[in-house]
C-alpha positions in Angstrom: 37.6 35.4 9.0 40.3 32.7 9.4 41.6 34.5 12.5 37.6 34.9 14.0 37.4 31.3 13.4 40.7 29.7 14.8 39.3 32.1 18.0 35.3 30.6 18.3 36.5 27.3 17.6 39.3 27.4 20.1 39.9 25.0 23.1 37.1 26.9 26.0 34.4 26.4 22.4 35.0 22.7 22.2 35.3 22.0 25.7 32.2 23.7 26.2 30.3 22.0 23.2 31.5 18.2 24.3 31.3 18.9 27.7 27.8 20.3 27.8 27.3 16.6 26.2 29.2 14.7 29.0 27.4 16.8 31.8 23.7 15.9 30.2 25.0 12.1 29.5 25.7 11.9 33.4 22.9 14.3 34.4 20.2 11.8 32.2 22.3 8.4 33.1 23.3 8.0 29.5 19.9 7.9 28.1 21.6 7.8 24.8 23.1 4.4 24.7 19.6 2.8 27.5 16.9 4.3 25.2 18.4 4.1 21.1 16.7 0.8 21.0 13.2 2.3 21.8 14.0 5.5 19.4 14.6 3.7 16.9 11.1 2.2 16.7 9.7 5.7 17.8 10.5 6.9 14.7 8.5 4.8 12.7 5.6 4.7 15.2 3.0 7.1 14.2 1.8 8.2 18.0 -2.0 7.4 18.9 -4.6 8.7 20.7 -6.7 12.2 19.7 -5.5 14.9 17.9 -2.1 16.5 18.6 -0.3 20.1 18.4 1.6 20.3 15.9 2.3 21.3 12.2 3.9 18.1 10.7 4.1 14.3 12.0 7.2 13.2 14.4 8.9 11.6 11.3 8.3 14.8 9.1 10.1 16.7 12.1 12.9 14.2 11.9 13.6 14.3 8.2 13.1 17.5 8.1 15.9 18.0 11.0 18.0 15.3 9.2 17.9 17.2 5.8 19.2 20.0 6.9 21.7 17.8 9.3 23.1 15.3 6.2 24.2 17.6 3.8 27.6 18.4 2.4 29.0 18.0 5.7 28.9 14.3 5.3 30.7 14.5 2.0 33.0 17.7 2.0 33.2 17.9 6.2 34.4 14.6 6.6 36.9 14.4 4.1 38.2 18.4 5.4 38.8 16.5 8.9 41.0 13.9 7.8 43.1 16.6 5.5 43.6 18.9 7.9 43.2 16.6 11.0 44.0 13.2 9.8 42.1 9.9 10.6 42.6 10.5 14.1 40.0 13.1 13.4 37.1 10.8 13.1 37.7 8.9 16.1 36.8 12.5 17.5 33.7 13.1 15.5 32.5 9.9 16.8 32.6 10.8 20.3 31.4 13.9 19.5 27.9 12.6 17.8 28.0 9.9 21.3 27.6 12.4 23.7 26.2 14.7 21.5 23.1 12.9 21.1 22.1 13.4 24.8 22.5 17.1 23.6 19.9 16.8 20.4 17.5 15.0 23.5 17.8 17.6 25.6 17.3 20.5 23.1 14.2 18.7 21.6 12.7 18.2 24.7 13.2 21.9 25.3 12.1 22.9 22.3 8.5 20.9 22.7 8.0 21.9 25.8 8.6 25.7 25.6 7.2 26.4 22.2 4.3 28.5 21.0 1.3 29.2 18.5 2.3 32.2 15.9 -1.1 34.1 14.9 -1.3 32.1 11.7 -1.8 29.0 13.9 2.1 27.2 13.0 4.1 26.4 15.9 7.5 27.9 16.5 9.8 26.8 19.1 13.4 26.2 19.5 16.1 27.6 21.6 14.9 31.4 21.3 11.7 30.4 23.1 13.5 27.9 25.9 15.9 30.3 26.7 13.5 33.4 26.8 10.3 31.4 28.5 12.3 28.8 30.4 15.4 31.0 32.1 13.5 34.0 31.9 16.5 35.9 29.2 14.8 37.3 26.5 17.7 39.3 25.8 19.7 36.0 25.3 17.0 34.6 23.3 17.3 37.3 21.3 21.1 36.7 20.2 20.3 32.9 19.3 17.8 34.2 16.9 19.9 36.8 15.2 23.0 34.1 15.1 21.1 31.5 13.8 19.6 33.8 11.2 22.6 34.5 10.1 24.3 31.5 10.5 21.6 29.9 7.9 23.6 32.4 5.2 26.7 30.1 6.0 25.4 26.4 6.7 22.1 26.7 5.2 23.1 28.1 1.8 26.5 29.6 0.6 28.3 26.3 2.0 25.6 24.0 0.2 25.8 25.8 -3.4 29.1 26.2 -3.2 30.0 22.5 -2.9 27.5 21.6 -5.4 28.8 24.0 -8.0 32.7 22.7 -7.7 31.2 19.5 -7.6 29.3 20.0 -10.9 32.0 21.9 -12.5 34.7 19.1 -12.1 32.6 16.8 -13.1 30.7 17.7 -15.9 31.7 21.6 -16.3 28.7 23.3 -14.8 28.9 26.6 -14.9 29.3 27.5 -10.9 26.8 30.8 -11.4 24.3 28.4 -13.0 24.5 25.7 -10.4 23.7 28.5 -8.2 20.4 30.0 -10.1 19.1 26.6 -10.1 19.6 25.7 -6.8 17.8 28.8 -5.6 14.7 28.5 -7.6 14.7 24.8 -6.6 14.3 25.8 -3.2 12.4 28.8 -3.4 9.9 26.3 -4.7 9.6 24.3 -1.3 10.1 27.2 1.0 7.4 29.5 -0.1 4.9 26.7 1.0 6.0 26.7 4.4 6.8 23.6 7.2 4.1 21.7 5.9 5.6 21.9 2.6 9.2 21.2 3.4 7.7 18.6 5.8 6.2 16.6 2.4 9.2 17.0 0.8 12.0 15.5 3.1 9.9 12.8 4.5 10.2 11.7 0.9 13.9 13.2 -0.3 15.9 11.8 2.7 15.0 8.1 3.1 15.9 7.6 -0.9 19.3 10.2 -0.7 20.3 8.4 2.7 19.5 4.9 2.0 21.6 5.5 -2.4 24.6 6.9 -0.3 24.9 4.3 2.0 24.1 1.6 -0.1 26.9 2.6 -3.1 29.5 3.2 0.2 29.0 0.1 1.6 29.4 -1.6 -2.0 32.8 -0.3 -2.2 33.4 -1.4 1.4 32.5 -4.7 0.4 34.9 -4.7 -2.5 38.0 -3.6 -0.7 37.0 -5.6 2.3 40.7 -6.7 2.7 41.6 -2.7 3.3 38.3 -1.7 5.9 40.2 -3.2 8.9 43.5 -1.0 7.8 41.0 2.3 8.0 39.9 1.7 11.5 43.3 0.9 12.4 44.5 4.9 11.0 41.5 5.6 12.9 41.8 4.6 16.7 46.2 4.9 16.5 46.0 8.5 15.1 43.3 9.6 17.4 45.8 9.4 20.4 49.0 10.0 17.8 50.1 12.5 15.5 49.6 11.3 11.8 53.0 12.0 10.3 53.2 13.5 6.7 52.6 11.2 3.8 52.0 12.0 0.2 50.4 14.6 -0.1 49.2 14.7 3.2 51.3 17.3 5.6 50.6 15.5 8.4 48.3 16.6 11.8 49.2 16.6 15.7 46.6 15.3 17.8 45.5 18.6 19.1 44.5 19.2 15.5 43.0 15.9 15.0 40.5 16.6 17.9 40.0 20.3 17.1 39.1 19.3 13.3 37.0 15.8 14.3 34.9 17.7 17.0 34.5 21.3 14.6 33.5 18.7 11.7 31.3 16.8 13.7 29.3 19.6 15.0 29.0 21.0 11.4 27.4 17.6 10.3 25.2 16.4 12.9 24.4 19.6 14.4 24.2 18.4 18.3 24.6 21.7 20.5 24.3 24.5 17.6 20.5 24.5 18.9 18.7 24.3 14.8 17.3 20.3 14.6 15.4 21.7 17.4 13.2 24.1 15.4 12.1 21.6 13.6 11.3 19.2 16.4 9.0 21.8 18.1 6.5 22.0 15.0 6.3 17.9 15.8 2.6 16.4 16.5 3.7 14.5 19.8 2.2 13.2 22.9 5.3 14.5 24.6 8.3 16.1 24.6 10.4 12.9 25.5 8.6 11.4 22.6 10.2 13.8 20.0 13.1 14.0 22.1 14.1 10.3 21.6 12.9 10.6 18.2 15.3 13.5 17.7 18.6 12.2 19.1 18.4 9.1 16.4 19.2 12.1 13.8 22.9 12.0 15.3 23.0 8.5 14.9 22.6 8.1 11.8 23.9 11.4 10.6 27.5 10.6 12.1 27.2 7.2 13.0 26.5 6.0 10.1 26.6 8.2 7.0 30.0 9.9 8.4 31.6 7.1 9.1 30.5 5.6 5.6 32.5 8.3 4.0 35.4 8.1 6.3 36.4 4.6 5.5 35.4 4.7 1.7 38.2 7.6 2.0 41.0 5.5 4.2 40.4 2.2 3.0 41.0 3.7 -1.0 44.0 5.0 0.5 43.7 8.5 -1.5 43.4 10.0 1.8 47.4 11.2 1.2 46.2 12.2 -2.3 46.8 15.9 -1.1 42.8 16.4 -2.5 40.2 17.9 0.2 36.7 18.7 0.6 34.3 17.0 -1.9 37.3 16.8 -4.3 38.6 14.3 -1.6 35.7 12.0 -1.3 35.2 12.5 -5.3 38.5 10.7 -5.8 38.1 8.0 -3.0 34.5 6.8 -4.5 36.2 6.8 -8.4 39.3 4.6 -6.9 36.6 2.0 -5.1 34.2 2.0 -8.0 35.4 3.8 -11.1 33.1 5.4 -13.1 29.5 4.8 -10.7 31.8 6.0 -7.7 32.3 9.3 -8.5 28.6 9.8 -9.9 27.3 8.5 -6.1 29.2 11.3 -5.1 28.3 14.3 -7.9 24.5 13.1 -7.6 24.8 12.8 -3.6 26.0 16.5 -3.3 23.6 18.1 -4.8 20.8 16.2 -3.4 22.4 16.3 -0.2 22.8 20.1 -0.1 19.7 20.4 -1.7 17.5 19.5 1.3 19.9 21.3 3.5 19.1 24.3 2.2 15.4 23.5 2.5 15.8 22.9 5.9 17.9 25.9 7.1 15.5 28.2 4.9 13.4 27.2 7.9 16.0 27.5 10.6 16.7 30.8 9.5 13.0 31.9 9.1 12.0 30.9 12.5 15.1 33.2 14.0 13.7 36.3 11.9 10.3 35.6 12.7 10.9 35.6 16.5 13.0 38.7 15.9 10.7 40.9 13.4 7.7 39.2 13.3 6.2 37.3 10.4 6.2 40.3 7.9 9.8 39.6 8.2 9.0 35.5 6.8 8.9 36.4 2.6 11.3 39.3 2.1 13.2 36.8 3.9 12.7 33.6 1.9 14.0 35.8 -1.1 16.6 36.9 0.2 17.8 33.4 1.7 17.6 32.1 -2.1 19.9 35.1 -3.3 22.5 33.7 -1.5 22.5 30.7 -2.8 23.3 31.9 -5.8 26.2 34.0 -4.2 27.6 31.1 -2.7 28.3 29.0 -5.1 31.2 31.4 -6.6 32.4 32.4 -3.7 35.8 30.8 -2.8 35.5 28.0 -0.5 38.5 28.4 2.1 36.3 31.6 3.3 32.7 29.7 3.1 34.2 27.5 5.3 35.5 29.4 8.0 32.3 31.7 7.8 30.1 28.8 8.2 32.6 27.7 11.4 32.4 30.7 13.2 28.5 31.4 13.3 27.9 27.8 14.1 30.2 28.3 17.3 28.0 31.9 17.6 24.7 30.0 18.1 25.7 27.6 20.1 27.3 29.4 23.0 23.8 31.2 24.2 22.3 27.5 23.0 24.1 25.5 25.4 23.7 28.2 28.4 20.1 27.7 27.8 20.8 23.6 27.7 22.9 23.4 31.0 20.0 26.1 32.6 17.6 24.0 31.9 19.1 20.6 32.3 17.4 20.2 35.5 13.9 20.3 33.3 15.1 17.7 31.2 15.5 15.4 33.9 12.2 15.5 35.2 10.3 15.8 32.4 12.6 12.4 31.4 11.6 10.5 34.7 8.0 11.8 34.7 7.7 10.0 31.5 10.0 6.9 31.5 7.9 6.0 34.7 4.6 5.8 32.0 5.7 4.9 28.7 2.8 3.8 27.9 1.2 7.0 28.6 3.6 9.2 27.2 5.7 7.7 24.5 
């Protein structure tokens, strides 16, 4: 699995991934950086007028993309990209999550405008439909929906359940099978009620995880002030420079500090894999710029903020040569910051975290069988999505890793064909509605 990985996630993979990002950027005048001011209050805008499409509000769409985006990705993912990368890594991730939110635009808008009633009246859209419908390749459509199915095994569960249970275990001894069992019926629970459920659920769950994550991060910040310059400092010199060995750190060329940051970043925030917009398409909206705009704010504050929270409670601790990785990594920088409350934020912030991932990606994944079997497909598959789970959280987490790696890159590659394909779509559907805001957004 190592070997499949180190070959998806090769050098054409990430050039493909950030470049699809830099070609949209260009193709859409850097939307991203013109219009974040406007998303921003989209979010919290409930849009007016009559009645819309749609299964769940615009914010319910959002959360529920963001639970499955902030997961253990921005605990465990950031502090395996400074390990194996080294600080220079993050500098990566963050131009990754830049260009990447022209990418979550773009496959929102897509997803909106391509997607379609199911015959229990739900909507179902995402990048199985915009590739089918909009370039006309149902065959291709076809191999996003069985990657992303699968891939919701890997992201979606074994990789959640199996942070949680180390997480647990160290510290309070959890047994890792019953960290599993527990997990599983906790989220059977929301998924058996369907979108609308899950929609209640994380419009509620991630504004409290988000804003108690952030908040005990930037406390410890605040009390090693003197050291936060010093972590952006590792940051921007090691991004262009190999980080020599230190500690228990090995040490990381810069080809691995991009390879890692951009890998990492794509795990967390999502950008380009082609799942946030799923969730985006079951969105009551006036348009599909609308939910676009509201969509590429999850990047922002996915990477921008919560990733980069992490990162410099880890650097500016300094037990980033500690020789520690994954959430055992982070574990140990929250303790050093704030012993004692530090390493809780961290225990509690995992499982919650991972937690609403799961809820999310049970969705994810259901869509993708649905549009492959049908919906008599929808409950033997929510049962068997909670199985895993369970399986996941004793499986060893080197190879939950590298799984979850390699079907991310699988989904994305027929997910960004459809995205440059279609880019010219994007544009005009952008223009037609920039030119009447007040109309459409």
């Amino acid at each position: 699995m190592s070997t499949v990985n180190g070959f998806v996630w090769g050098p054409v993979m990430l050039a493909f991934l950030v470049g699809t990002g830099v070609y949209l950027s260009f193709r859409l005048g850097f939307l991203q950086f013109r219009q974040l001011p406007r998303a921003l209050r989209l979010v919290f805008k409930k849009p007016d007028g009559e009645a819309l499409e749609g299964d769940i509000s615009p914010f319910q769409a959002l959360t529920t993309a963001l639970s499955a985006t902030i997961g253990t990705g921005n605990i465990a993912g950031v502090a395996t990209a400074i390990f194996l990368g080294g600080p220079g890594a993050i500098f990566w991730m963050w131009v990754c999550a830049l260009f990447g939110m022209a990418t979550k635009y773009a496959e929102a808008v897509l997803a909106v405008k391509y997607r379609e009633h199911l015959p229990d009246g739900t909507m179902q859209g995402g990048p199985m439909r915009y590739i089918a419908e909009g370039l006309g390749l149902k065959w291709l459509g076809w191999i996003f929906a069985l990657f992303g199915s699968i891939a919701a095994f890997g992201i979606g569960s074994m990789v959640q359940s199996n942070s949680v249970a180390l997480a647990l275990e160290d510290a309070w001894g959890v047994s890792p099978l019953a960290s599993g069992i527990v997990l599983a019926v906790l989220t059977g629970i929301v998924i058996i009620g369907g979108i609308r459920r899950i929609g209640k659920v994380t419009e509620k769950l991630v504004p409290i995880m988000g804003v108690f994550y952030v908040a005990g991060a930037l406390l410890i910040l605040v009390l090693n002030a003197d050291k936060v310059p010093g972590a952006f400092a590792l940051i921007f010199s090691h991004a262009f420079a190999p980080a020599s060995a230190a500690g228990g750190f090995a040490g990381a060329a810069v080809s691995a500090a991009i390879r890692f940051g951009v890998a990492r970043g794509v795990f967390s925030n999502e950008a380009g894999l082609g799942s946030a917009p799923i969730a985006h398409a079951a969105a009551k909206t006036k348009s599909p710029v609308r939910q676009g705009l509201i969509a590429m704010t999850g990047v922002f504050f996915d990477t921008i903020v919560v990733c980069s929270m992490t990162a410099l409670v880890i650097l500016s601790t300094g037990v980033w040569t500690s020789g520690a990785t994954s959430s055992a990594l982070t574990q140990a920088a929250f303790n050093a910051g704030m012993p004692g409350p530090g390493g809780l934020i961290v225990t509690i912030g995992i499982a919650v975290f991972a937690y609403s991932t799961m809820i999310g990606w049970a969705y994810y994944g259901e869509e993708c069988i649905e549009y492959i079997f049908g919906m008599k497909a929808r409950t033997p598959y929510r049962y068997i999505f909670c199985l895993v789970i369970a399986l996941g959280a004793v499986q060893k987490v080197g190879f939950v890793w590298d799984f979850s790696d390699t079907m991310n890159g699988a989904m994305a590659i027929p997910n960004l064909i459809g995205l440059i394909g279609l880019s010219g779509v994007v544009v005009k559907v952008t223009r037609e509605a920039l030119s009447e805001p007040e109309k459409y957004l």
